[in-house]
C-alpha positions as CSV (number, residue, x, y, z in Angstrom):
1,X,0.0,0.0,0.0
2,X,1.9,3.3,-0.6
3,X,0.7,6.8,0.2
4,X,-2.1,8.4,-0.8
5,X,-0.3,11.7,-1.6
6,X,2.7,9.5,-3.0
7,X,1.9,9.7,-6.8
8,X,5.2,8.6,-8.3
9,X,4.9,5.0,-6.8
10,X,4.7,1.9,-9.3
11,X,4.6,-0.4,-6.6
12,X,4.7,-0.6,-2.7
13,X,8.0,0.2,-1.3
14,X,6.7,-2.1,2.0
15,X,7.0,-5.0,-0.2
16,X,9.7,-3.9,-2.5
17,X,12.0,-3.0,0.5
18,X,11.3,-5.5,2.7
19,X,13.9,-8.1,3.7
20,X,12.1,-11.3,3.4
21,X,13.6,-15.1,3.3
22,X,16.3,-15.0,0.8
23,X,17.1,-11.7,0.8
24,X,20.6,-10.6,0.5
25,X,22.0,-7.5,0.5
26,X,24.9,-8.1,-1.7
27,X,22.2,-8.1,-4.3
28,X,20.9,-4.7,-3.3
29,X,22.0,-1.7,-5.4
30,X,22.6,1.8,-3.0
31,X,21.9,3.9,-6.2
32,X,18.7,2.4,-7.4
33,X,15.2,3.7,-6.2
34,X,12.9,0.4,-6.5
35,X,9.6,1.3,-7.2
36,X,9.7,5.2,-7.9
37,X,9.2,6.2,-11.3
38,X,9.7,9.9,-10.4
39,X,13.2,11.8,-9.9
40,X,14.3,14.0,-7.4
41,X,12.3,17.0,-8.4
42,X,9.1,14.7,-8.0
43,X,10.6,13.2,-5.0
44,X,10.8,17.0,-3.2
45,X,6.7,17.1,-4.1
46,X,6.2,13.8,-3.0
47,X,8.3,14.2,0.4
48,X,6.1,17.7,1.1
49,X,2.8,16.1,0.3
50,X,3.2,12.9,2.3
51,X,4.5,15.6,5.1
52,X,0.9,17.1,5.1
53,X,-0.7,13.2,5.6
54,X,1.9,12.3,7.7
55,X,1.0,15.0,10.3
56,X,-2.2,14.4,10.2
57,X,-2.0,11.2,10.9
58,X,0.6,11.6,13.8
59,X,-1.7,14.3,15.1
60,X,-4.9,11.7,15.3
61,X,-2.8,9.1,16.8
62,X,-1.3,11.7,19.7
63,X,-5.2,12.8,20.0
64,X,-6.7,9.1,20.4
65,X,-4.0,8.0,22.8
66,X,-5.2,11.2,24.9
67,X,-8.8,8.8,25.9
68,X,-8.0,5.3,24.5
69,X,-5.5,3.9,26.6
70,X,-4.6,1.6,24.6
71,X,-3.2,3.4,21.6
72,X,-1.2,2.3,19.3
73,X,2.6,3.8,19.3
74,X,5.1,3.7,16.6
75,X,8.8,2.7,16.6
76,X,11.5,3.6,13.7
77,X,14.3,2.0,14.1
78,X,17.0,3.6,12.3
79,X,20.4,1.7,11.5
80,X,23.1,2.5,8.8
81,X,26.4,2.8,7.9
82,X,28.1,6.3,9.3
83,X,26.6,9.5,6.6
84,X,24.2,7.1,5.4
85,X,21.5,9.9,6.4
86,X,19.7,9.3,9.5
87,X,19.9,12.7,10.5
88,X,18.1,13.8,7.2
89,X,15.2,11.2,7.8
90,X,14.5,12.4,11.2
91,X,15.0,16.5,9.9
92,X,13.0,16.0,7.0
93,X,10.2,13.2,7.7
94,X,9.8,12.8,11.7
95,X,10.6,16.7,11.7
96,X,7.1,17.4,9.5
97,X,4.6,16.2,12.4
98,X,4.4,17.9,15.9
99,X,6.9,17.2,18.0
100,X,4.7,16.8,21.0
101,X,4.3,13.2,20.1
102,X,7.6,12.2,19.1
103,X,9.9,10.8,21.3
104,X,13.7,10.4,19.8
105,X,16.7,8.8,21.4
106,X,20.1,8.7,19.6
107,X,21.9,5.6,21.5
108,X,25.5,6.2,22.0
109,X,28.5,4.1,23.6
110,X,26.9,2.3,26.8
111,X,27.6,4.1,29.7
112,X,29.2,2.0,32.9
113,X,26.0,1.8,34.3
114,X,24.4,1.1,31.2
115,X,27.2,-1.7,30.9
116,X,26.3,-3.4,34.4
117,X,22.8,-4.8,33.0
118,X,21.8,-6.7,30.4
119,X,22.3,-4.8,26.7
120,X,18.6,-4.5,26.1
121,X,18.6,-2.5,29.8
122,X,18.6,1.1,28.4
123,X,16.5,0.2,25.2
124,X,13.6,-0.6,27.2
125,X,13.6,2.8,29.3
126,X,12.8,4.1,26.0
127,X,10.2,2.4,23.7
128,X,7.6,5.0,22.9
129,X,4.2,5.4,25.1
130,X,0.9,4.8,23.1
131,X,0.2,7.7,20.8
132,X,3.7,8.3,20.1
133,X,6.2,8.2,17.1
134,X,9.6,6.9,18.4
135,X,12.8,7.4,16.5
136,X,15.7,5.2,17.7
137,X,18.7,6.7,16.0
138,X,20.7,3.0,16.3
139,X,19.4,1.1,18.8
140,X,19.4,-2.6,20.0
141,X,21.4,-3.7,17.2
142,X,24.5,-2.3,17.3
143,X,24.6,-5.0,20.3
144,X,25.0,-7.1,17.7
145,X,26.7,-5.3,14.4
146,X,29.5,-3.5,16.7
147,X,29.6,-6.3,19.1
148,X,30.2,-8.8,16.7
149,X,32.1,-6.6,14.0
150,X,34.5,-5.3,17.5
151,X,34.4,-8.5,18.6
152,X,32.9,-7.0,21.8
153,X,31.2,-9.4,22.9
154,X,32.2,-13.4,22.1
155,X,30.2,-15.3,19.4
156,X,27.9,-17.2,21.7
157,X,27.1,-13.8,23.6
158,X,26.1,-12.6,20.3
159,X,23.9,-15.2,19.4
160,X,22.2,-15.2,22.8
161,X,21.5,-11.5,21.5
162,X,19.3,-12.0,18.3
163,X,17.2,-14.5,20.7
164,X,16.6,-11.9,22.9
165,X,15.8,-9.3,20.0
166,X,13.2,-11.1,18.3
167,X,11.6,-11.9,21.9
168,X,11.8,-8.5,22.8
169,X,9.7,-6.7,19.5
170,X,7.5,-9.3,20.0
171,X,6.5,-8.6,23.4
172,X,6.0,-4.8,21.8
173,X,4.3,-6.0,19.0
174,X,2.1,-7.7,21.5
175,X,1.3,-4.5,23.8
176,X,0.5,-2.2,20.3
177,X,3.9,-1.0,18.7
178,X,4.2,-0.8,15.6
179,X,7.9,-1.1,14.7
180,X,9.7,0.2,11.2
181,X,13.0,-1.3,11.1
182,X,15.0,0.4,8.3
183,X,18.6,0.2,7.3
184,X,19.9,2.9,4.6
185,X,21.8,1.1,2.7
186,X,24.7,3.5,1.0
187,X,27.5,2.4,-1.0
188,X,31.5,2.5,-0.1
189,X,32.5,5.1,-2.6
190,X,28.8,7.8,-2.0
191,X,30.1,7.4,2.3
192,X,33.7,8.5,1.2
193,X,32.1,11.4,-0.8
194,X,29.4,12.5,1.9
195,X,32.9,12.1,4.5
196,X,34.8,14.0,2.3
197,X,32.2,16.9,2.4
198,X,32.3,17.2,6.1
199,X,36.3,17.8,6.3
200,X,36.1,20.5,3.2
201,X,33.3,22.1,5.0
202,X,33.7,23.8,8.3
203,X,30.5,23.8,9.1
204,X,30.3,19.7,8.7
205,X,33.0,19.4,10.7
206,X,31.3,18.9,13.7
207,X,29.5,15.9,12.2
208,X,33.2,14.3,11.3
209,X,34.7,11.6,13.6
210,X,38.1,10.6,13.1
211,X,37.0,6.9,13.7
212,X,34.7,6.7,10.8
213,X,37.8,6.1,8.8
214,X,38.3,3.4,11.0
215,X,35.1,1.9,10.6
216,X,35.5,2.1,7.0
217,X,38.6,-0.4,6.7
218,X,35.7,-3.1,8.4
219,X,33.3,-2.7,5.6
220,X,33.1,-5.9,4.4
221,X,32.5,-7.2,7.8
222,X,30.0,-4.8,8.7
223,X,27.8,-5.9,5.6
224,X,28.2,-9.2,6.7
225,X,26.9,-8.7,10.3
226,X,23.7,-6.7,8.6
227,X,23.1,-9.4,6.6
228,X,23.3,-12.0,9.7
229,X,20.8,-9.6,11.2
230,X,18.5,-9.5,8.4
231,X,18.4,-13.3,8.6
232,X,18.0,-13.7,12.4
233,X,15.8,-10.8,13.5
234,X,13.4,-9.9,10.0
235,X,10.2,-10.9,11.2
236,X,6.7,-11.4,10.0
237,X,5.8,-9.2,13.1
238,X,9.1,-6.9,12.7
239,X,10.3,-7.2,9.2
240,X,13.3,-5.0,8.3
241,X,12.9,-2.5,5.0
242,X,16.4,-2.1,3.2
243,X,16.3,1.3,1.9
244,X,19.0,2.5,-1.2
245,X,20.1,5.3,0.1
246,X,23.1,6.6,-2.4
247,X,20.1,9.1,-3.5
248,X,18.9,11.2,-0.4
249,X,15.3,12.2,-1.6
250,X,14.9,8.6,-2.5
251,X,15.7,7.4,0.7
252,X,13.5,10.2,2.0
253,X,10.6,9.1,0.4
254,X,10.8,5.9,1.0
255,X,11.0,5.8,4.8
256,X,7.8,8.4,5.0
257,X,5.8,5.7,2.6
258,X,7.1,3.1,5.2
259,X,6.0,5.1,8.4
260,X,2.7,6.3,6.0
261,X,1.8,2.7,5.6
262,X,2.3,2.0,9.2
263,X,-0.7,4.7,10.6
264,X,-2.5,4.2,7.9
265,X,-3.0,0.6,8.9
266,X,-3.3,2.0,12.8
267,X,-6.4,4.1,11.0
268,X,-6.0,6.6,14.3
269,X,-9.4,8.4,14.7
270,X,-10.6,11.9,16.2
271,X,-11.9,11.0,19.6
272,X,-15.1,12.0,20.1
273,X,-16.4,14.7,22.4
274,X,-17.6,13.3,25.8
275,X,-19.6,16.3,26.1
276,X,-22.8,18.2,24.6
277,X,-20.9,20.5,22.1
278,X,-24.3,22.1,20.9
279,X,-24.8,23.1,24.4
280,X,-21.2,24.3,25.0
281,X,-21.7,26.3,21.9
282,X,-24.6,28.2,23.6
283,X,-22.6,28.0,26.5
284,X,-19.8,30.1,24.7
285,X,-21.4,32.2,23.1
286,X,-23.4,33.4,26.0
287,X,-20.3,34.9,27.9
């Protein structure tokens, strides 16, 4: 199902992105743009119109979860290469709906304390209450792309991990979270580019870490612990959406039709008044 205000579509990015059995990602090219038929110019219309639905329906989630207690939340889950663009997703598509019910954490190194539990310890503080969009920029699986890329934490550790995962977002699941698992998928040569940019620019230079060149030299081992996640932790009930993302807009696009399709299928209505408005209206209009 793709967006409403989406015209450019020729087929539904849920399906066309989604990492199903067999999927590899060897296979998956970081410039295309499966399913669009637009190009960036259409994109930009696309992105603004889908902003207008988008808010809309973030706005009649937030208002239901207000008197049904039981409201539906929503959880992105962003993962990616360093530059890939999560920033840009949350600026440009989470940033077009009222922040008021958004609730966004960027997970960082563990802290000590953080260290001391169990990995999924701080994750849990912050799944999002009904009503609300959550944005996790990284999250849970770095546990086990770091961890096993690092060799932070030893292999059986790591496999205890993806158990614990796929148990975990299916207790959310259970309770009434929706959760959008995407990983931007950019290529070797667009990261050095986009890295590049941020050393020639000085106002990019606070978005440059010296270890990113690092990370680079472990490529090939980082694509290999995203595919083992793909094949562990894509579920019927939490599937993950590969997203290209060598073209920005694309990528744009593609993550508001996969958050679109996710309220739209929530269907989050108005509540209705638990008062007489006719009579309020007199009411009103009498003072």
């Amino acid at each position: 199902m793709t967006a409403k205000s989406q015209t450019n579509w020729s087929g539904d990015p849920v399906e066309l992105l989604r990492a199903g059995e067999g999927f590899r990602l060897a296979d998956v090219d970081p410039d295309a743009t499966p399913g669009y038929t637009g190009g960036k110019k259409h994109g930009q219309v696309d992105l603004q119109a889908g902003a207008d639905e988008l808010d809309e329906l973030q706005e009649r989630l937030f208002a239901q979860s207000r008197i049904v207690a039981d409201t539906p939340a929503v959880l992105l889950v962003l993962q990616a290469m360093d530059s890939a663009g999560k920033g840009g997703i949350v600026r440009h598509v989470v940033g077009s709906v009222d922040p008021q019910g958004v609730s966004l954490v960027a997970f960082k190194k563990p802290t000590p304390e953080e260290l001391a539990h169990d990995f999924l310890w701080r994750i849990e503080k912050h799944v999002p209450d009904a009503g609300f969009i959550g944005v996790f920029d990284r999250s849970h699986y770095e546990d086990v792309l770091i961890g096993r890329v690092r060799s932070l934490a030893p292999p059986e550790e790591i496999e205890r991990r993806y158990g614990a995962i796929v148990d975990f977002e299916k207790r959310l699941t259970e309770r009434g979270v929706r959760i959008v698992k995407v990983m931007l998928h950019i290529s070797p040569d667009e990261q050095k580019s986009r890295l590049m940019e941020r050393l020639e620019r000085p106002d990019k230079h606070w978005k440059y870490n010296p270890g990113d060149v690092d990370e680079r030299q472990l490529w090939p081992a980082y694509m290999d612990a995203y595919q083992a996640v793909f094949e562990r932790t894509s579920t019927p009930n939490a599937p993950w959406y590969v997203v290209p993302a060598n073209a920005k807009w694309y990528a744009r696009i593609a993550v508001q039709a996969l958050l679109l399709d996710a309220l739209e299928d929530i269907d989050p209505q108005w509540p209705a008044a638990d008062y007489d408005v006719e009579a309020e209206k007199k009411r009103l209009a009498a003072t």
